[in-house]
C-alpha positions in Angstrom: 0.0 0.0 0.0 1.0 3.5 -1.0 1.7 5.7 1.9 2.4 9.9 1.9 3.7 11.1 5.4 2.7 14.9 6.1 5.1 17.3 8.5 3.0 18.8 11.1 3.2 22.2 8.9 0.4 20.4 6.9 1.7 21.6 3.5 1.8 18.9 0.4 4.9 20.1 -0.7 6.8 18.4 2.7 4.8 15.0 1.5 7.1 11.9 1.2 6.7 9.0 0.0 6.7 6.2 2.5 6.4 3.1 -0.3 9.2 0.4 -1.4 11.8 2.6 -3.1 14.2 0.0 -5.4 16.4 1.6 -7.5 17.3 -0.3 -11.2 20.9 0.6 -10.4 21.6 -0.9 -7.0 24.6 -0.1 -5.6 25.8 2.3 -7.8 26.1 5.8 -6.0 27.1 9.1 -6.8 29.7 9.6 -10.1 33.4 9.9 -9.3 34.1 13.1 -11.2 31.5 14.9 -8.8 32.8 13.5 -5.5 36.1 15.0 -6.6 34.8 17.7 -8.2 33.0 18.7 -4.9 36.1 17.9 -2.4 38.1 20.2 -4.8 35.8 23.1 -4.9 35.3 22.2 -0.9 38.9 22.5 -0.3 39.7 25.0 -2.8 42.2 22.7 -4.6 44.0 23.0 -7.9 40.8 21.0 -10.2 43.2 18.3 -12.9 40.0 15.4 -12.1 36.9 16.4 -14.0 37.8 16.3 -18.0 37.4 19.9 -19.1 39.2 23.0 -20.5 40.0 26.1 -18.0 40.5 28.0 -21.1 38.0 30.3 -23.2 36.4 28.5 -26.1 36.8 29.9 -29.7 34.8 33.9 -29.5 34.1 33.0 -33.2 31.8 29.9 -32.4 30.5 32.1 -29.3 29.5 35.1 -31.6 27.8 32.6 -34.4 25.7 31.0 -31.7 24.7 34.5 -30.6 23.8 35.6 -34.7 21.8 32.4 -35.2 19.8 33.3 -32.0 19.2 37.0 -33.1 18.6 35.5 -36.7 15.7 33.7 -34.9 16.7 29.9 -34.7 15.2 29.0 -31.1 13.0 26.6 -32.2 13.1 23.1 -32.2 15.5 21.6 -34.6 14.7 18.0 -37.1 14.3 15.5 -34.7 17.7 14.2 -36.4 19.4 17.3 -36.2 20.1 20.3 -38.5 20.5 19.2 -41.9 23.5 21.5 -42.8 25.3 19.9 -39.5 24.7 16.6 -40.9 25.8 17.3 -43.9 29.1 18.8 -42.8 29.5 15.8 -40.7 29.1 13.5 -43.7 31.7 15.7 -45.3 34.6 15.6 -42.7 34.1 11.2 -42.5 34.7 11.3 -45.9 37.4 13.8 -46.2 39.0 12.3 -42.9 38.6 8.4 -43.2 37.0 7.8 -46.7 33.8 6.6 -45.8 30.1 7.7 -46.7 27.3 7.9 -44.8 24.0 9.2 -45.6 23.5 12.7 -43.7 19.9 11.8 -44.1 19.7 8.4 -42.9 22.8 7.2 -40.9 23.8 10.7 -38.7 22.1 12.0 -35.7 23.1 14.6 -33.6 23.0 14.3 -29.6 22.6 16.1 -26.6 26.6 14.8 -25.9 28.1 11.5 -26.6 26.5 10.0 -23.4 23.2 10.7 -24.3 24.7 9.1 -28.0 25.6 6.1 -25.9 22.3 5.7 -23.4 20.6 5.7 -26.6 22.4 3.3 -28.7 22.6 1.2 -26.2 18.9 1.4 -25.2 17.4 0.7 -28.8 19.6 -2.1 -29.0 20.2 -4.2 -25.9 17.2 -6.7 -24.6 16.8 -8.4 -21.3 19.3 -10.8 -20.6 21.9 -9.6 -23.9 25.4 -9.6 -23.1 27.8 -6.9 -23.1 31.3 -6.8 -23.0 32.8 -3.6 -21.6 37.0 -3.2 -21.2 37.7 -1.4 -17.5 39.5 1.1 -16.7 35.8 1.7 -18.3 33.7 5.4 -18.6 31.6 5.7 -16.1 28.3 5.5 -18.0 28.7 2.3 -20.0 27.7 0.2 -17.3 24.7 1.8 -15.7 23.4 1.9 -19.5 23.4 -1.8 -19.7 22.3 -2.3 -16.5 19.1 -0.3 -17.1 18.0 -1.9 -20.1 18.2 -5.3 -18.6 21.6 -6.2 -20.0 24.2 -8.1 -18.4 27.6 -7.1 -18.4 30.5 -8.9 -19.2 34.2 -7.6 -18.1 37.7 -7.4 -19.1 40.2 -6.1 -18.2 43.1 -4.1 -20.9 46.3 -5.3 -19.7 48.4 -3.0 -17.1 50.2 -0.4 -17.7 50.0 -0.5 -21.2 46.3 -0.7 -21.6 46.0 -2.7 -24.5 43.2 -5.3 -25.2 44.1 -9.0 -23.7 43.3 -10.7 -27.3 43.5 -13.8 -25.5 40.9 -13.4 -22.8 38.2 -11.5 -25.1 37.3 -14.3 -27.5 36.6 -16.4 -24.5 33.7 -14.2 -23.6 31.7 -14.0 -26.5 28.4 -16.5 -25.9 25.6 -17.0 -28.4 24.3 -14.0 -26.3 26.5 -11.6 -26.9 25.2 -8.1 -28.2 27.4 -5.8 -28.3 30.8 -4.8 -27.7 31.9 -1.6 -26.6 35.3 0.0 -27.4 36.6 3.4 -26.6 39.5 4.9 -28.3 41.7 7.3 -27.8 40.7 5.8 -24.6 39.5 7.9 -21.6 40.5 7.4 -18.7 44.3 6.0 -19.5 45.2 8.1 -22.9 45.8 4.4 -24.5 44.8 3.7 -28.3 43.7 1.2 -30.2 45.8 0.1 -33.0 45.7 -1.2 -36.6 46.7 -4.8 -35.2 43.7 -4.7 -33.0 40.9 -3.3 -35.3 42.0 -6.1 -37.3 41.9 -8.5 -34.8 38.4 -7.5 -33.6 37.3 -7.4 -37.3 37.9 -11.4 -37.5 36.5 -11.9 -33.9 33.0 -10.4 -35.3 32.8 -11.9 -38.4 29.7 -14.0 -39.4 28.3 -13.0 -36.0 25.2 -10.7 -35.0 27.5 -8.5 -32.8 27.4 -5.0 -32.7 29.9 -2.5 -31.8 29.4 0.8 -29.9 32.8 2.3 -30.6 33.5 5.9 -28.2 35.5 8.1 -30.6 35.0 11.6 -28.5 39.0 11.9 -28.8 39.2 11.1 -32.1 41.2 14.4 -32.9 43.5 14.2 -29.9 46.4 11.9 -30.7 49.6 12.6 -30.4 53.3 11.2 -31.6 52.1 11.3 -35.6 49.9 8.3 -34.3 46.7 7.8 -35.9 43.1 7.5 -34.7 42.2 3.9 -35.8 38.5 4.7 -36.4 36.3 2.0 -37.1 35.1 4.4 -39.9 38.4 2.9 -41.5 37.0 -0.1 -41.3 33.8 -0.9 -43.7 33.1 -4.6 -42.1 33.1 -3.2 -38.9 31.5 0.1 -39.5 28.3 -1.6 -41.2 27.7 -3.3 -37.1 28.5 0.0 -35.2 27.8 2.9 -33.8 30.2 5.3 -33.9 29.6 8.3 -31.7 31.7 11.9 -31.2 31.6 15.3 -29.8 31.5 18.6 -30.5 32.0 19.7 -27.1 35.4 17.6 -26.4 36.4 19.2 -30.4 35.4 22.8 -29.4 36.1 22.7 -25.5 32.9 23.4 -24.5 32.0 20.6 -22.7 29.1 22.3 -21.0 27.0 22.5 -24.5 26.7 18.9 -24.4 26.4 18.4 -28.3 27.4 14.9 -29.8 26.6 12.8 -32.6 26.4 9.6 -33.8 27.2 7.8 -37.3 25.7 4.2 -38.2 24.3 2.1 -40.8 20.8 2.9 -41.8 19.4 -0.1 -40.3 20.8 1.0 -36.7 20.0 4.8 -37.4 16.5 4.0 -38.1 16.5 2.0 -34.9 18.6 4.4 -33.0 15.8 7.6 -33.9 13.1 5.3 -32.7 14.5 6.4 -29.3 16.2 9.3 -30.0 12.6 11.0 -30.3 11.6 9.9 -26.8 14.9 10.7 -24.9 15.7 14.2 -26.2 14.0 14.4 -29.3 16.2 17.0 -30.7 19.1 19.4 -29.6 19.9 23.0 -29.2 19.2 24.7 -32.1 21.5 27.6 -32.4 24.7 25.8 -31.2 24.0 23.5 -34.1 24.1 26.1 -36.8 27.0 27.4 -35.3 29.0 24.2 -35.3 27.9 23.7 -38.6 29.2 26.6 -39.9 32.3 25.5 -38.2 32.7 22.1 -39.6 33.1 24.1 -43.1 37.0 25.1 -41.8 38.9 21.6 -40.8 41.3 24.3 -39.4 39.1 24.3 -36.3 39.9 20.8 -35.5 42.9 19.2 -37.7 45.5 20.8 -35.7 43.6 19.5 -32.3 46.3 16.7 -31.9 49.2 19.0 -31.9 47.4 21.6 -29.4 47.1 18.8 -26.6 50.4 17.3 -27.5 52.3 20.3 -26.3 49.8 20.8 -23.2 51.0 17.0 -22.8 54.8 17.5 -23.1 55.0 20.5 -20.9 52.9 18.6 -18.2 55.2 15.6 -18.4 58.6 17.4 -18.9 57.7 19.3 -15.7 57.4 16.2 -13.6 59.4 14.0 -15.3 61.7 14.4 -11.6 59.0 13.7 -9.4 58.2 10.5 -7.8 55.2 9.8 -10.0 55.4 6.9 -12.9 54.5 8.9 -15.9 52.3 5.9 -18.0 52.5 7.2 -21.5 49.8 8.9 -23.0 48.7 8.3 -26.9 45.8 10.5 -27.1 42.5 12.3 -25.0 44.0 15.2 -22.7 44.7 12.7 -19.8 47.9 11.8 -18.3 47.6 8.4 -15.6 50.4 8.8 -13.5 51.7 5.5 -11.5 52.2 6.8 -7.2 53.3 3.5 -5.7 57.2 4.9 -4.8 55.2 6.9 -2.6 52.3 5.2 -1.0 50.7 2.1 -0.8 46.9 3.9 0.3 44.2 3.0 -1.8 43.8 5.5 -4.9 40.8 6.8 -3.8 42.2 7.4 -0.3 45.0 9.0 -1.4 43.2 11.2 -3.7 41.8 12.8 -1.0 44.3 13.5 0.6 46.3 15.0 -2.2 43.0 17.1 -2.1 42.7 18.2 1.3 47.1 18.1 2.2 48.5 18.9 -1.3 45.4 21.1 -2.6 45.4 19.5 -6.1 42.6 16.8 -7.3 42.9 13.9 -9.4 40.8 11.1 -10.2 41.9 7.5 -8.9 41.4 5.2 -12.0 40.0 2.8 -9.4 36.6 3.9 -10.4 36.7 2.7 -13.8 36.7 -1.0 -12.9 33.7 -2.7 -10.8 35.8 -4.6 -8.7 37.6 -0.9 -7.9 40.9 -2.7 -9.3 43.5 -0.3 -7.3 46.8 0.0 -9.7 48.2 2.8 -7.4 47.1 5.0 -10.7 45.5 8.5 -10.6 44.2 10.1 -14.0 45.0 13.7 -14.1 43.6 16.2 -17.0 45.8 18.4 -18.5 43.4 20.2 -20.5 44.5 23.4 -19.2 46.4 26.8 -19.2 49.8 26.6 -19.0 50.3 28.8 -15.7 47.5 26.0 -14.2 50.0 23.0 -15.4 52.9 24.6 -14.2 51.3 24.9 -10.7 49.9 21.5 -10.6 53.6 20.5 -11.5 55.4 22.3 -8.5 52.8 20.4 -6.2 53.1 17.1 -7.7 57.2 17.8 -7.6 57.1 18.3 -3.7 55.4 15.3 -2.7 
């Protein structure tokens, strides 16, 4: 039976309900980057743990967002997205990796890559479908599954290199296997997939009913001359996946939450079905904006090069300290090993780098279900320089 408790001040809105409360996500509490997030801004600590620029965005992008608003453009957008967007999306894949897909049928734009994700996931995954998800893992694959009934199955990418364990994975796949979700350049540990295993995953899927959910957010942000293997490279692979990216890791506005998604018209079609009920469409101005955007590959072709440096200088600047620096390929990222100097638990000693040190990091513990401690922390170096240099004199005195 439903029961309402009233406070004696008799007014409905201090009502609560008094019934059988079960979350579908038992167990899973609040997300990592706003417990440090919170302890930073608590203990007004130097903020490298939640993945975000301290710099201004392009004034440009800002001032076309603010002409498509006077121009009018505050209405809802095509369910899909803008066409033009679309368009200029379909554009760059082919410029970029050679492949075509129809702006009309096989690209949707997002309210940011997670709500890509939930979605994919959600118009694709049944009851009792496995999933097979490689920790250190994002934080939201998981809980996506979960919710629609989907059981996960884990591996783990080798440490510290981070690669794919190609002799583990094929032992997982069942006659129930749905989907298989990759994630490079790979956030949280700045790893990449390679040729060799795009290949490899290629022949593993092969004749099967598999499908791939492949995180590409990073795809411009890989350093060394390295290049992003995207499964848009790939045609067997790219007719079973969802691809998904983002405009606000690409133009460091992370706060505009705008993604997108590329896939066969089959899984479109089945991803919109969704799509509709979710969100149903995006902002509308931000989209003209970025579309107009799109039209210069000089806003995001030279994207590997600016993190590269903000990666060096980070890394030359501790290279003295007692932290293991684990390389990183791609993303703005940098895991860095602390187990010459303690051997707490990450997220223990997270904290205190928080509340002693006054710098905040995330401990890559999070990003496994088990909380598989490496002694690893993930710092961002998304940042100014002046903000890297003094996260660099802290990390140096420790």
């Amino acid at each position: 039976m439903i029961k309402f408790v009233q406070t004696e001040r008799h007014n409905s809105r201090d009502m609560h309900y008094e019934g059988n409360i079960q979350s579908k996500l038992q167990g899973v509490g609040t997300s990592i980057f706003a417990v440090m997030g919170q302890a930073a801004n608590q203990h007004q600590a130097l903020n490298l743990s939640q993945g975000f620029p301290d710099f201004d965005i392009s004034g440009e992008l800002i001032t076309r967002v603010n002409h498509y608003m006077k121009k009018g453009f505050n209405q809802y957008a095509p369910m899909p997205g803008v066409s033009r967007l679309r368009e200029n999306i379909a554009k760059k894949c082919k410029k970029i990796y050679g492949i075509s897909y129809d702006a009309e049928k096989e690209i949707n734009i997002t309210a940011g890559a997670t709500q890509a994700i939930y979605t994919a996931i959600t118009a694709m995954v049944h009851k009792d479908d496995e999933v097979i998800v490689f920790e250190p893992a994002y934080d939201s694959y998981v809980p996506s599954v979960k919710l629609n009934g989907g059981t996960v199955k884990y591996t783990q990418l080798t440490f510290p290199e981070y690669r794919i364990d190609w002799e583990q994975l094929p032992r997982l796949i069942s006659n129930r296997t749905r989907m298989i979700i990759i994630n490079s350049p790979h956030n949280p540990t700045g790893s990449i997939l390679q040729k060799e295993d795009m290949e490899r995953l290629e022949q593993l899927v092969k004749n099967t009913n598999i499908l791939i959910l492949s995180d590409e957010v990073y795809e411009h942000f890989v350093f060394d001359k390295m290049r992003h293997e995207s499964i848009c490279f790939y045609p067997e692979l790219a007719q079973r996946s969802f691809v998904i990216g983002s405009f606000g890791k690409t133009y460091h506005a992370t706060g505009w939450k705008m993604g997108y998604v590329l896939a066969p018209e089959n899984l479109t079609a089945a991803f919109r079905k969704v799509h509709q009920f979710v969100v149903f469409t995006c902002n509308t101005p931000i989209q003209h904006a970025i579309a107009d955007f799109l039209e210069d590959e000089k806003s995001y072709v030279n994207l590997g090069e600016f993190y590269q440096e903000k990666r060096n200088y980070f890394v030359s600047r501790i290279e003295n300290s007692r932290f293991r620096i684990i390389p990183s390929y791609g993303t703005y990222f940098q895991a860095l090993g602390y187990s010459n100097i303690t051997d707490e638990y990450d997220f223990d000693y997270a904290m205190r780098l928080i509340k002693e040190q006054g710098i905040a990091a995330i401990p890559l513990s999070s990003f496994y279900h088990k909380k598989t401690d490496h002694k690893t922390l993930r710092f961002c170096f998304a940042k100014k320089k002046g903000t890297l240099k003094q996260a660099a004199e802290i990390l140096c005195k420790i």
